[in-house]
C-alpha positions as CSV (number, residue, x, y, z in Angstrom):
1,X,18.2,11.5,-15.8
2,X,19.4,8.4,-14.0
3,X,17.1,5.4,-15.2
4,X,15.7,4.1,-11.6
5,X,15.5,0.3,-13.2
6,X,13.4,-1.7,-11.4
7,X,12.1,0.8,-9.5
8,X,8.7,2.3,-9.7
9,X,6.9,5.1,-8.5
10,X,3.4,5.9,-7.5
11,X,0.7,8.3,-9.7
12,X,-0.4,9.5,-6.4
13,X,2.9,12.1,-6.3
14,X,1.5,14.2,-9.3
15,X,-2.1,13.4,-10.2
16,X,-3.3,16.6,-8.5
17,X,-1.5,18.5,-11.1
18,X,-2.6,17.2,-14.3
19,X,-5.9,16.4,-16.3
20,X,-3.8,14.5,-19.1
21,X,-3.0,11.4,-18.2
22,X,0.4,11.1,-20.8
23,X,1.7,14.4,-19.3
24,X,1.4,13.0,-15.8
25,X,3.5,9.9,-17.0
26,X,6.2,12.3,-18.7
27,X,6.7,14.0,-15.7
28,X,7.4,10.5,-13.8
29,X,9.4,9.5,-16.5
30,X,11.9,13.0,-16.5
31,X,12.6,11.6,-12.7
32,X,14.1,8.6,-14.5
33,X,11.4,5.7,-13.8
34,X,10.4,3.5,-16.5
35,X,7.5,2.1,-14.1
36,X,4.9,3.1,-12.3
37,X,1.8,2.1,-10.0
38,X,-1.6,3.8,-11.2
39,X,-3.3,4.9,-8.0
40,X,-7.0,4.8,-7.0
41,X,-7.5,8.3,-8.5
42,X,-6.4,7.5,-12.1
43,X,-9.8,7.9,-14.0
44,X,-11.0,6.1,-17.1
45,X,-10.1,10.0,-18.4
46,X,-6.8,9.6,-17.6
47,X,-6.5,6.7,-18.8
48,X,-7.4,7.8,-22.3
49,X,-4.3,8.9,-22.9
50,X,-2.3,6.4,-20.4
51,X,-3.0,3.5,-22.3
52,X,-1.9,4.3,-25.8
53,X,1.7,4.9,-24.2
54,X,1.5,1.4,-22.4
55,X,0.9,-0.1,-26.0
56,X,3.6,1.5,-27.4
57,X,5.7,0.1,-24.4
58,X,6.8,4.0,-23.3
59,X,5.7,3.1,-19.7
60,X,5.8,-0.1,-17.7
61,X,2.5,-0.6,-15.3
62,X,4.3,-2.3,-11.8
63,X,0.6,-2.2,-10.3
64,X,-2.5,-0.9,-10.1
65,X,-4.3,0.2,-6.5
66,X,-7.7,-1.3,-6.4
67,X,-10.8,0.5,-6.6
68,X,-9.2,0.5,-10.0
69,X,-9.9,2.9,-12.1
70,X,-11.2,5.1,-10.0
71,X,-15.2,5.5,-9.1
72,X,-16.9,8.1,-6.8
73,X,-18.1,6.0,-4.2
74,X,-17.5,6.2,-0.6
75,X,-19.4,2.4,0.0
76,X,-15.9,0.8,-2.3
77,X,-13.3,3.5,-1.6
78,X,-10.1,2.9,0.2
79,X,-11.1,3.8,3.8
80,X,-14.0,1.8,3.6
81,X,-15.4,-1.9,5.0
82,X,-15.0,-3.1,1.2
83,X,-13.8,-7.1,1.1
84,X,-15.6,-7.7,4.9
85,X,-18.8,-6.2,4.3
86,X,-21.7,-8.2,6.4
87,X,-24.3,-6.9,3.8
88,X,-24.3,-9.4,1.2
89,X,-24.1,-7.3,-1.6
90,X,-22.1,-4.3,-0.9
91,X,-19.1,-7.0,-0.5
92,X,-20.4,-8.9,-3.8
93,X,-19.6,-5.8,-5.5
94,X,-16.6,-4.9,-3.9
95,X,-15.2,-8.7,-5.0
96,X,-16.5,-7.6,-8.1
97,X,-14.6,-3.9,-8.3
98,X,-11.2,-6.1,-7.7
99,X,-12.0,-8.5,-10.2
100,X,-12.1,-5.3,-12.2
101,X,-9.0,-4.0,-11.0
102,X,-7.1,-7.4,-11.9
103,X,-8.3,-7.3,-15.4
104,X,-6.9,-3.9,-15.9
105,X,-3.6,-5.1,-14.4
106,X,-3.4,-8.1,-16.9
107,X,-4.6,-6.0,-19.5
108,X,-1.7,-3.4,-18.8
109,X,1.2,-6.4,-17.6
110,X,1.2,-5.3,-14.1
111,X,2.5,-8.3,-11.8
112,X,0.3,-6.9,-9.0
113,X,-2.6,-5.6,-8.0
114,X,-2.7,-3.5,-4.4
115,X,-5.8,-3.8,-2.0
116,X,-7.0,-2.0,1.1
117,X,-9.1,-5.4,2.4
118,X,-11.3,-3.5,4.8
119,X,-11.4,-2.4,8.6
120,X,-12.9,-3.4,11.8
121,X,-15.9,-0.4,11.4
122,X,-16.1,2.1,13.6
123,X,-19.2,4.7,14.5
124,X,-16.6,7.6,13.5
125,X,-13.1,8.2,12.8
126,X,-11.4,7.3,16.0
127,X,-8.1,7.1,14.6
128,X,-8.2,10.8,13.8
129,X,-8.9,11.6,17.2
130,X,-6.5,9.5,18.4
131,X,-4.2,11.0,16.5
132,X,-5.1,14.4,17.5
133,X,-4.7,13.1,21.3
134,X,-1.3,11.8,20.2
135,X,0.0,14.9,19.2
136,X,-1.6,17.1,21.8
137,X,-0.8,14.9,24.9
138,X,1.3,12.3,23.6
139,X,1.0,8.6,23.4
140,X,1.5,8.1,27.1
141,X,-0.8,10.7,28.1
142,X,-4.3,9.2,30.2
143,X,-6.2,10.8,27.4
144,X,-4.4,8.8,24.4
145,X,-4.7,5.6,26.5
146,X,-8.1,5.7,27.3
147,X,-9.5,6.1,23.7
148,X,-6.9,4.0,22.9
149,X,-7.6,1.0,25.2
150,X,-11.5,1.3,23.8
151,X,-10.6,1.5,20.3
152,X,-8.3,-2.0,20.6
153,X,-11.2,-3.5,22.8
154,X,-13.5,-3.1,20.0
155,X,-11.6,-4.0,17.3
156,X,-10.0,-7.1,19.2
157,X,-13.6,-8.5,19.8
158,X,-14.2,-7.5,15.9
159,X,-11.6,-8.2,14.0
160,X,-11.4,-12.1,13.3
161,X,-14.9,-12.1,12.4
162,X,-14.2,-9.4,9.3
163,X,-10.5,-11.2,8.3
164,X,-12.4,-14.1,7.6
165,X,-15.2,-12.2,5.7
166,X,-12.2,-10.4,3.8
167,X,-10.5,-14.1,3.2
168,X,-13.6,-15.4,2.3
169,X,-13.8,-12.5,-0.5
170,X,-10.1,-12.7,-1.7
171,X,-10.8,-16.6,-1.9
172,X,-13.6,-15.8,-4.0
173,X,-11.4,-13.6,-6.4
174,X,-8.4,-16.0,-6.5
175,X,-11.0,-18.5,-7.8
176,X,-12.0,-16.0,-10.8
177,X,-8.1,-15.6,-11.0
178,X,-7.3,-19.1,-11.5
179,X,-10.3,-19.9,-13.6
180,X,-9.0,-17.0,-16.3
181,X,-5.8,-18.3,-16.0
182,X,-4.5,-14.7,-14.8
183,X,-1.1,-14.4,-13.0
184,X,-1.6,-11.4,-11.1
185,X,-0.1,-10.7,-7.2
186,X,-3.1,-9.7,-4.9
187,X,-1.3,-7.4,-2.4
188,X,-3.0,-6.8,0.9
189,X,-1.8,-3.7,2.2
190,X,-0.9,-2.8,5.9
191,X,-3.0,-0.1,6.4
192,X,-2.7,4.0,7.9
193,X,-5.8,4.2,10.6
194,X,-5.0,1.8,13.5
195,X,-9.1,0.3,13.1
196,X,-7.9,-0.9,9.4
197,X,-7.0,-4.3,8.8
198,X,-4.6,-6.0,8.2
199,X,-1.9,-5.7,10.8
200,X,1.3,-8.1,9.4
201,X,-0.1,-10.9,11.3
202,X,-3.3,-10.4,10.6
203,X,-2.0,-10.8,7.2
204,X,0.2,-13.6,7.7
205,X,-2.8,-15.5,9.1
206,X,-4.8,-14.5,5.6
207,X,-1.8,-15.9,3.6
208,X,-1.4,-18.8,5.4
209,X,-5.3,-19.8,5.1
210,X,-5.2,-18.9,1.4
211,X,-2.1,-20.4,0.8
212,X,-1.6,-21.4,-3.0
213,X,-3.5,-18.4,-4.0
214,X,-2.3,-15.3,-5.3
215,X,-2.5,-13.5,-1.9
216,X,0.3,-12.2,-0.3
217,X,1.2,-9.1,1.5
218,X,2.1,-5.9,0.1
219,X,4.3,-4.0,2.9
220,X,3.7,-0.2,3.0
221,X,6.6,0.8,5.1
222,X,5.4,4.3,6.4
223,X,1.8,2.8,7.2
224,X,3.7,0.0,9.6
225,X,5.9,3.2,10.8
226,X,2.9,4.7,12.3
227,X,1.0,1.8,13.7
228,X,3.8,1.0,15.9
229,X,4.2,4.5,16.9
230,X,0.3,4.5,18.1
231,X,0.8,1.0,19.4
232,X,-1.1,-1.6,17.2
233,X,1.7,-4.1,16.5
234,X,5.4,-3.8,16.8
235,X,6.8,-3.7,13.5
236,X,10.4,-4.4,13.3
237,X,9.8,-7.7,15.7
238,X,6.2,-8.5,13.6
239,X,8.3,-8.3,10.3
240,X,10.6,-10.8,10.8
241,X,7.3,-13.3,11.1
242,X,6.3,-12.0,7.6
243,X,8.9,-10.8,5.8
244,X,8.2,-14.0,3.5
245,X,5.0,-13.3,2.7
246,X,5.6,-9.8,1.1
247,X,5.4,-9.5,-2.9
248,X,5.5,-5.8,-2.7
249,X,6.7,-2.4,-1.1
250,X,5.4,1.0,-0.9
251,X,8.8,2.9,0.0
252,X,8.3,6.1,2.2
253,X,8.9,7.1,5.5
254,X,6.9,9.0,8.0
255,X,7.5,12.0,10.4
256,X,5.1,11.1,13.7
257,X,2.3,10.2,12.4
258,X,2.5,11.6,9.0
259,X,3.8,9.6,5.8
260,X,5.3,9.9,2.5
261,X,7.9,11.5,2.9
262,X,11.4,10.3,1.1
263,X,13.3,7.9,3.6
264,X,16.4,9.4,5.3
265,X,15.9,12.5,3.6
266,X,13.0,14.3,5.6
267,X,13.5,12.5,8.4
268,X,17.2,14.1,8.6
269,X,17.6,10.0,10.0
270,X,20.4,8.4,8.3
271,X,20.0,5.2,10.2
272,X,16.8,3.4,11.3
273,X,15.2,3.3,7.8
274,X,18.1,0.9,7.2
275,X,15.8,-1.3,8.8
276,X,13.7,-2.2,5.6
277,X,16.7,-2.2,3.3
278,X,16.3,-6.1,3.4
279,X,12.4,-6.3,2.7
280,X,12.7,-4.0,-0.4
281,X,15.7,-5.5,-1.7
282,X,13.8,-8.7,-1.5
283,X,10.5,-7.4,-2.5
284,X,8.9,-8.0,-6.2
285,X,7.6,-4.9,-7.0
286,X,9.3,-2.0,-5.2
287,X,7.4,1.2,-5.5
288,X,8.0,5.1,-4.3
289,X,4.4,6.1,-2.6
290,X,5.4,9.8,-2.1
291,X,3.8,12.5,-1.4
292,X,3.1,15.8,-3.7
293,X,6.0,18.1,-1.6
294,X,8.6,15.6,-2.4
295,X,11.1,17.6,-4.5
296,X,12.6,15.6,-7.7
297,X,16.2,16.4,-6.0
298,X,14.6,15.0,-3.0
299,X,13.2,12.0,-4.6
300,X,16.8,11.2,-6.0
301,X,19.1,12.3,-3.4
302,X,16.5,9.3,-1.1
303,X,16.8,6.7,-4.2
304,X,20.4,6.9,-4.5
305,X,21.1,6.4,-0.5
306,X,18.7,3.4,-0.6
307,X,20.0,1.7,-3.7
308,X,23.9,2.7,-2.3
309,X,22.9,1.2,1.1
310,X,21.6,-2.0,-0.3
311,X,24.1,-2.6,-2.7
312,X,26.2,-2.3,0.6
313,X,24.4,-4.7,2.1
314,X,24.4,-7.5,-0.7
315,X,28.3,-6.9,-0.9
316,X,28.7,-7.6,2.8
317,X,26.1,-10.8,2.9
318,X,27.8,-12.2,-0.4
């Protein structure tokens, strides 16, 4: 199978099908990547049998997804306030679960770790009614806007109070960092639900504050796809402010408002994912977030148009 190089690719594709962590790796490894990211799921189970193949250097570790490995706890999972908690010690441990999640990644080589910060909280899940409003009536509909127009009131009045409880946090962890003498990414993530945080210049306001710290911004493609389709920031304009401050991609794209699907090839678009060619090509660590209906022809066929279209690209800049 052709060897994906550089390339890695994301546990969360097959982890629903296996209990043994190796053969979940093997599969990975038959599409012809010789890296991966271990998702939030991966268990100290999994793991069992993960590791030993890390030692014997079958499997390079790209990442690891904080809450890292995984715990069943809803307070420190990834849709939670986690890094910008107000309660004192709910976000002590939460800068203590990432601490946790770095020394996994130094322990396995990973150059990054990725992190969902936190979110402006809300009472319920607005974005999944806004969603639902989205696809029922569309995003111009009165009904959209309305819910719309209270959920960005809220989380305008909110939101620079929790960014500098979640800076505040990641300042705390890049001290830990630096004191252990670890060289680890810490990737802030752009986020799916439109009351998470960061937006990209939410983020590029993070890294600039924490600047000389191992914070940067880890660029999920799809997420940024489907908060400029509800109308939280507008992406392709926004990215050219930060496309400096990303260290690394999660490549997928996303049909309306749902994501990881493989670019240009579910989308039937040939064209506007071209878009991020730049930002992956530039990226660190460049990893395949997919989603378990991706096919392996699939998952090829979108690899080969993207590493065709930016080898293109180089050619024509050079």
């Amino acid at each position: 199978m052709l060897n994906k190089g550089e390339y890695s690719f994301s546990t969360c594709w097959n982890i629903k099908r296996h209990t043994v962590g190796r053969e979940m790796i093997e599969e990975i490894k038959e599409l012809g990547f010789q890296n991966v990211e271990l998702n939030y799921n991966v268990t100290e189970e999994l793991l069992a049998t993960i590791e030993p193949m890390i030692e014997r250097a079958e499997i390079g570790i790209s990442s690891v997804h904080n809450v890292f490995p995984f715990i069943n706890d809803k307070d420190y999972d990834t849709d939670s306030v986690l890094l910008g908690y107000d309660d004192e010690v709910k976000r002590k441990r939460s800068v203590e679960l990432l601490i946790r999640s770095m020394e996994y990644a130094v322990r396995y080589g990973a150059k990054a770790v990725v992190v969902h910060p936190g979110e402006v909280p809300f009472a319920y899940n607005i974005d999944s009614e806004l969603k639902k409003l989205y696809r029922d009536y569309g995003k111009d509909s009165p009904e959209y806007q309305k819910l719309w127009n209270e959920m960005l009131d809220q989380r305008e009045r909110m939101s620079a109070h929790y960014s500098r409880r979640i800076q505040d946090s990641l300042e705390e962890v890049s001290n830990h960092a630096a004191m252990r003498g670890w060289n680890v990414a810490i990737g802030i993530e752009t986020r799916a639900r439109c009351y998470q945080m960061p937006t990209l210049l939410e983020a590029k306001t993070i890294c600039d504050n924490l600047k000389g710290s191992p914070v940067s911004l880890w660029y999920d493609i799809g997420h940024a796809m489907m908060m400029d389709r509800m109308g939280l920031y507008d992406n392709l304009q926004d990215l050219q402010e930060v496309k400096r401050y990303i260290y690394g991609v999660h490549i997928h794209e996303t049909l309306e408002l749902s994501d990881h699907y493989c670019p240009y090839v579910h989308s039937k678009d040939l064209h506007f994912f071209d878009h991020f060619l730049e930002v992956i090509n530039l990226a660190q660590v460049k990893v395949y977030e997919l989603k378990a209906v991706c096919q392996p022809d699939e998952i090829h066929e979108s690899h080969n148009l993207i590493t065709h279209k930016i080898a293109a690209l180089t050619q024509r800049v050079n």
